[in-house]
C-alpha positions in Angstrom: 86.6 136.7 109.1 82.9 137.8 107.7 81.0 136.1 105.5 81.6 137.7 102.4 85.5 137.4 102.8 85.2 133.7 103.5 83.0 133.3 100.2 85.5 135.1 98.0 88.2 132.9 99.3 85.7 130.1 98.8 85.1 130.8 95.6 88.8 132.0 94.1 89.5 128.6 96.1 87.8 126.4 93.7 88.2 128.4 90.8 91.7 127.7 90.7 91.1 124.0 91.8 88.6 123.6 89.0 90.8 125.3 86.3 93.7 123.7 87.2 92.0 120.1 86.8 90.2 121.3 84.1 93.4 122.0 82.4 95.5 118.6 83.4 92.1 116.5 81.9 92.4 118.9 78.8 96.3 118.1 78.5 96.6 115.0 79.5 93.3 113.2 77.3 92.3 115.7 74.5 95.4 118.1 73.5 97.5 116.9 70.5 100.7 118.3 71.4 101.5 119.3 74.7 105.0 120.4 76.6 105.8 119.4 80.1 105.5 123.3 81.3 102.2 123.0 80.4 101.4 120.2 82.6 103.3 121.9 85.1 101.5 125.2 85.3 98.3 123.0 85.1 99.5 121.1 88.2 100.7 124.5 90.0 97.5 126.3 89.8 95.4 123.2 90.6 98.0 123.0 93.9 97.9 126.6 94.4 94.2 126.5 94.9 94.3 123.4 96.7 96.8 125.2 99.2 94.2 128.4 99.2 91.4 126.0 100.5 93.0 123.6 103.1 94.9 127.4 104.4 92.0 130.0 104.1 88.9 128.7 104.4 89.0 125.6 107.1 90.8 128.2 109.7 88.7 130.7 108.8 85.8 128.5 109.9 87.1 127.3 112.6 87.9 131.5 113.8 84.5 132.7 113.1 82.3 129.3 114.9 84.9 130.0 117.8 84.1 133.1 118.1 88.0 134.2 117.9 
């Protein structure tokens, strides 16, 4: 994988982690009213780029260092 792939995935990567928490502190200690969907979503996308990282970018290491 080249450099500049692996920092795109880096970076969408924690984007979505960051968003995602961003959202569930939001909902969870500042929001008046919130639904249950709401925390869902906040809870997929914060997975979603949890899943991203731990798949993509630890691997991808690991191909490019081993020269594979």
């Amino acid at each position: 994988m080249s450099p500049i792939r692996r920092t795109i995935s880096l970076m969408v990567a924690l984007v979505l982690i960051i968003v995602g928490l961003v959202a569930l502190i939001y909902l969870l200690f500042f929001a008046l009213r919130w639904k249950g969907w709401m925390l869902m979503a906040a809870g997929f996308v914060t997975a979603l780029g949890g899943m991203w990282f731990w798949e993509d970018f630890p691997k991808a290491r690991a191909k490019s260092n081993g020269g594979g």
